[in-house]
N, C-alpha and C positions, 0 to 999 in steps of 0.2 A: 313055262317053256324051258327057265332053265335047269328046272329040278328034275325032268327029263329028257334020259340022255341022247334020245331020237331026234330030239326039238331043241338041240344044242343051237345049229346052224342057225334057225329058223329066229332063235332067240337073240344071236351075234347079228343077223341081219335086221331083224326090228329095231334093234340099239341103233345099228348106224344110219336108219330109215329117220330115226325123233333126232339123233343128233343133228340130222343134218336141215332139217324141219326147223329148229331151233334157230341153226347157224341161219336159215334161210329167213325165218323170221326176222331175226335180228340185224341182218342186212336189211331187208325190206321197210322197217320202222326208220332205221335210222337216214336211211335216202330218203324216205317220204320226210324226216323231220330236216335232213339237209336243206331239200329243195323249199320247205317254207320256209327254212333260215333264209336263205339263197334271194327266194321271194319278196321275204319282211327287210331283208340286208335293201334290195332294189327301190322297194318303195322308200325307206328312209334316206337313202342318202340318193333319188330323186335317178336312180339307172336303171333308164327305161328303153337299154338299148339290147341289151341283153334277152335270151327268150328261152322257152323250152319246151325242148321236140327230141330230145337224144333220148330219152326211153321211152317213147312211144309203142314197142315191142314188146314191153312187158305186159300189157294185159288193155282193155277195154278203160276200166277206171284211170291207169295212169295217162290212157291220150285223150280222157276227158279234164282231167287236173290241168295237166300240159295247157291245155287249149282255154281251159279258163284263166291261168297263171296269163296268160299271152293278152287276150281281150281287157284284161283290168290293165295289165302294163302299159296296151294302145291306147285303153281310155285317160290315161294317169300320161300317155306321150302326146296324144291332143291335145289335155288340159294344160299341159306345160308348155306347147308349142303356141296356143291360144293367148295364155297367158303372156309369153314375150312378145307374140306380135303387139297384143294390147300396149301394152308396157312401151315396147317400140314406138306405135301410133302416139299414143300421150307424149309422152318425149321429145316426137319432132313437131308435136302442137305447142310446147310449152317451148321449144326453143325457139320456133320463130314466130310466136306474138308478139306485138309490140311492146308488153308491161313483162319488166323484169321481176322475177319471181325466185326466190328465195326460202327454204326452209331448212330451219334449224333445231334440235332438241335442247333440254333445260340445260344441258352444260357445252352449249354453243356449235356442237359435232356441226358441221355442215351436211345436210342430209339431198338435199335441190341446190340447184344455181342454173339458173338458162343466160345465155347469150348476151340477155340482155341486160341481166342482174349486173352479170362481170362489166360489161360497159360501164352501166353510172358507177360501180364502185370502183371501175379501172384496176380490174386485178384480173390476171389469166385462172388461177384458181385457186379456195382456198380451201381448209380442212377445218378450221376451226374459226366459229365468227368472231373473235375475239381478237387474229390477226390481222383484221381491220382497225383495231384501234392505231396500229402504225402507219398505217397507210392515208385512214380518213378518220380522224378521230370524232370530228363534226356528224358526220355518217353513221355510225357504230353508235353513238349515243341515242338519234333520232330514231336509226333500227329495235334498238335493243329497247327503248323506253315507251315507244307506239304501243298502248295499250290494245286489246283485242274490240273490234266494233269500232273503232275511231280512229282517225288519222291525221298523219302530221304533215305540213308542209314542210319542205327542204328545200334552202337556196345555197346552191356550191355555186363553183367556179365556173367561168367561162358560161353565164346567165342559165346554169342548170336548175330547174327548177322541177322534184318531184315530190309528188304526193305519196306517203307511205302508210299501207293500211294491212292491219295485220287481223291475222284470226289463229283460233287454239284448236288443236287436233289430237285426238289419242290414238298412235297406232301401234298395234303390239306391244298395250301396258306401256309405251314412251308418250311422254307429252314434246309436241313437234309446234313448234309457232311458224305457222307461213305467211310470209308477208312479201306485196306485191310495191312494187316502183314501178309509179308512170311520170313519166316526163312530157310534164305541161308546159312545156316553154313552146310549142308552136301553136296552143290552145291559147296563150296568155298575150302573145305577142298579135294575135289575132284579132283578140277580145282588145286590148289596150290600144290597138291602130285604131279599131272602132268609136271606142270608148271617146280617143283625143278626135276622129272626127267629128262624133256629136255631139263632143264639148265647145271644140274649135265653132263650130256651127252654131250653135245659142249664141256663145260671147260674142261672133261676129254681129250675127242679129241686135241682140242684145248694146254693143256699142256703137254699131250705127245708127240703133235707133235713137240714137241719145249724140252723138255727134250730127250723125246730119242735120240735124233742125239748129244744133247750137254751133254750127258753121254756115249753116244759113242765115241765122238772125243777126251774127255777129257781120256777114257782109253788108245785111239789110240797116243796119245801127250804123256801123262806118258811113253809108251812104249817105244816109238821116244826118250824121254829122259834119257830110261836107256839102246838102246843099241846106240843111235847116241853120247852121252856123252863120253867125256874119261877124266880122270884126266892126268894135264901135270905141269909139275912144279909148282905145290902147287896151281893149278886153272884147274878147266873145260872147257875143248873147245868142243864145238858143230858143228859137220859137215856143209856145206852149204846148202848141199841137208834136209839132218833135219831142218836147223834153215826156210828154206823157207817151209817145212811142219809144224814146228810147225807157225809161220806168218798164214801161211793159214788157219789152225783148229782156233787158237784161233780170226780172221777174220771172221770165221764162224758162231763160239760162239758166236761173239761180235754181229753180226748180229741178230743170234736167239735169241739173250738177249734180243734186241729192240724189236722185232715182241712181245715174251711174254707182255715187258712190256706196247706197244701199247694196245696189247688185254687187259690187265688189266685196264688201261685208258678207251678202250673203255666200258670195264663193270659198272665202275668205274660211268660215266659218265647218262650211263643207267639207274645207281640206284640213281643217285642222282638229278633228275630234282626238278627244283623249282619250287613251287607254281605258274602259273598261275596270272596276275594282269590282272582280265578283264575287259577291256572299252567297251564301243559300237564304233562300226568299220563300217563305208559305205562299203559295198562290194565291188560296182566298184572300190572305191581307191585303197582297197587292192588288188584286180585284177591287176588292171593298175601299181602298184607300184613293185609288184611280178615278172610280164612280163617285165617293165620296167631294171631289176635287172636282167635276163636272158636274156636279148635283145643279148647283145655282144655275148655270150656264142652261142646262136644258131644261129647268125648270120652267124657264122665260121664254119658252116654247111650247109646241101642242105637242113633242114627241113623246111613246110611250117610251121608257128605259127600263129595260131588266136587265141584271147583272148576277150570274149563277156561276158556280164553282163545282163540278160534281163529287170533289172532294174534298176533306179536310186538311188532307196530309199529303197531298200534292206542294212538293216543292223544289224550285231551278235554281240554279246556278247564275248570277249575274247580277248587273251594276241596277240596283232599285232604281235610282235618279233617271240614267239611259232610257231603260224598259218604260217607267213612267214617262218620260217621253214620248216617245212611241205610239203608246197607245194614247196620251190624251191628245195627239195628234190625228191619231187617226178617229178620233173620238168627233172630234172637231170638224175636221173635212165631213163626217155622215151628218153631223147637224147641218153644215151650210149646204150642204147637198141638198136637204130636205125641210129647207124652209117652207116652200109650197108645195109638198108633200101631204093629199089626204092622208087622215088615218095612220100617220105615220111612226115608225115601230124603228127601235134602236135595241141590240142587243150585245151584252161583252159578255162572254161566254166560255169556260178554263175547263179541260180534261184532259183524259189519258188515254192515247189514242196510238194504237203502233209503234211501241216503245218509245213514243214520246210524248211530251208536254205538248198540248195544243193551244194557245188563244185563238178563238174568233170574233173579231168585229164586224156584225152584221146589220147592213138595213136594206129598207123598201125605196129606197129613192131612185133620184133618175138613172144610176149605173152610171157607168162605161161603154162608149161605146167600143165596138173589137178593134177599129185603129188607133185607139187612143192607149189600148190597153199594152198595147207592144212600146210604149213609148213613155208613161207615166211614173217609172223610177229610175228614167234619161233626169242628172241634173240641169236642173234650170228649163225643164219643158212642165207645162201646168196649162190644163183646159179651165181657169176660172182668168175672172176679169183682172183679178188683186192677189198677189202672191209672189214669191218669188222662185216659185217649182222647184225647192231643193227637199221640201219638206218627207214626201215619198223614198227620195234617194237617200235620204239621213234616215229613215228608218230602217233601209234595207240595211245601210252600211251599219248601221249601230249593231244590226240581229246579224248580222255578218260576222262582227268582231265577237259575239256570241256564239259563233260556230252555232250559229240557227238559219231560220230562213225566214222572209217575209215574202207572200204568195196573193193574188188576188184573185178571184173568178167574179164575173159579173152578167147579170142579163138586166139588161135596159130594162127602168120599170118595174122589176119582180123582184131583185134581191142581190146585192153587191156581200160579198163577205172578204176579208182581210187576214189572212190566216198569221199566224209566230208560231212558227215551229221550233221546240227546244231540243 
């Protein structure tokens, strides 16, 4: 066109036809590459209030983009709006439960605190758990040292009394410890009103049955003494028939003086266990060394005794001596249970059972019945003739001080078992 000179014009016009094609391209790319900037800018830094509808007039494709650029930003303004409600709702559930709830990362950030955390730690807020140690140094230790799965008891001021239980969490590659405070002081104070009631209530039982007879005998002996009494030549003689009644009352007495002072010994006894030294203990040993120690004892009976381990290399934490108590106690109670007992079956029995150590002591004898069973590790309450009923509540207390449990299920007649839970 332009090497002829008819097709000059024609050739100056198709130049400025592609320049301008060009120009319009290169507008055209770079506003489409705007607006996904524009788009990708929105979604990362989470602005979803923005939209786009200004060049809709450019063509069919542009006010199909537009309208999709809009629908992901609504769906990306719901999920955010979704999300803070959520966020919201947990929030005003975590502030106002009762158990104060705290979490922190591995270099102490405070990341949680509710309402009620700040109360037992008596701080309006703080930033780092660390500036606790100014405040409640006692607190901050029991926090920070509560391993995950287990818990610590806490006694502050003013009869505070919480339990703190902690657990491990990883969020966003941070490892977050949160741990929960509850304040058992109207749980303990409840349980302990109880507790002095049906203590208060045995000892009464328990010393008047042993005074009033030895306040009666002693009026009934006085009596004896002043009409079996005669004065005879400057001395007293006492009939035969009285001196062998007074023999007998004051025999009596002397008897119910032991009984009382038995019972005091055994309360005596009750309240004063000692601390616990706990080793690690193979189970089976202690199995086998337990059964071993009752061999004789049930031998001199018809009971069958199996004693099984289901493993080798099962082993707890705690005072041999203690646990050996325990169980040849409870070992004891199924034998006399099951003196008249046909057929009768004794088993001690050691596994691993829901992350934890199981003992059970099992037999066939007469059971429990269900009111007794609410009441059979009450000190000083026993359904046998001879006893001093502490022996059940020294077990609990013992597997107590082991941060264990001691558990009973029974059916009259079929099968009574004794659980230890480690």
């Amino acid at each position: 066109m332009i090497s002829r000179p008819n097709m000059l014009f024609a050739a100056i016009l198709t130049f400025i036809i592609i320049i301008g094609q060009l120009v319009e391209i290169c507008r055209f790319v770079s506003q489409t590459n705007r607006k996904l900037t524009r788009f990708l800018e929105s979604v990362k830094y989470s602005d979803f209030i923005s939209g786009f509808t200004s060049d809709n007039k450019l063509g069919k494709s542009f006010r199909e983009l537009n309208v999709a650029f809009n629908e992901v930003l609504e769906a990306f303004r719901k999920a955010r709006s979704e999300k803070e409600e959520h966020w919201q709702y947990l929030n005003s559930v975590v502030q106002q439960v009762r158990t104060g709830i705290l979490s922190f990362d591995a270099e102490g950030n405070v990341q949680l605190m509710n309402a009620n955390a700040k109360r037992f730690m008596n701080v309006t807020s703080i930033k780092n758990i660390k500036e606790l140690i100014q405040i409640n140094a006692k607190l901050y230790h029991a926090i920070n040292s509560v391993e995950p799965g287990k818990s610590e008891l806490y006694k502050g001021s003013n009869e505070l009394y919480l339990t703190i239980q902690a657990t491990e969490l990883r969020i966003r590659a941070i490892d977050v410890k949160l741990v929960t405070l509850q304040n058992i002081q109207p749980e303990l104070q409840k349980q302990e009103l109880e507790a002095w009631q049906n203590l208060t209530r045995v000892l009464r039982h328990e010393i008047m049955n042993s005074i009033t007879p030895i306040s009666s005998l002693t009026s009934t002996l006085r009596d004896i003494l002043e009409q079996e009494m005669v004065r005879k030549d400057g001395h007293w003689e006492l009939k035969e028939e009285g001196a062998d009644d007074l023999k007998e009352g004051l025999s009596t007495i002397e008897n119910r003086s032991r009984g009382l002072i038995k019972f005091i010994d055994a309360y005596r006894e009750y309240t004063s266990l000692p601390k616990p030294h706990l080793s690690t203990i193979r189970l089976k040993d202690l199995l086998d060394k337990v059964a071993q120690l009752m061999k004789n004892e049930i031998r001199k009976t018809k009971i069958a005794f199996h004693c099984e381990c289901s493993s080798d290399y099962l082993t707890i934490q705690a005072d041999l001596e203690m646990i050996e108590q325990v169980l040849i106690n409870l070992l004891k109670n199924a034998v006399e249970a099951m003196m008249e007992t046909e057929n009768a079956r004794l088993q001690l029995i050691g596994r691993y059972e829901e992350n934890a150590v199981i003992i059970e002591v099992t037999d066939n004898g007469p059971g429990i019945i269900k009111e007794a069973l609410e009441h059979i590790f009450v000190p000083f309450y026993t359904t046998k003739r001879t006893g001093s009923g502490i022996g059940l509540s020294l077990s609990r207390q013992i597997m107590q001080m082991h941060n264990g449990s001691l558990s009973v299920v029974s059916e009259p007649d079929v099968k009574t078992t004794f659980t230890l839970k480690f």
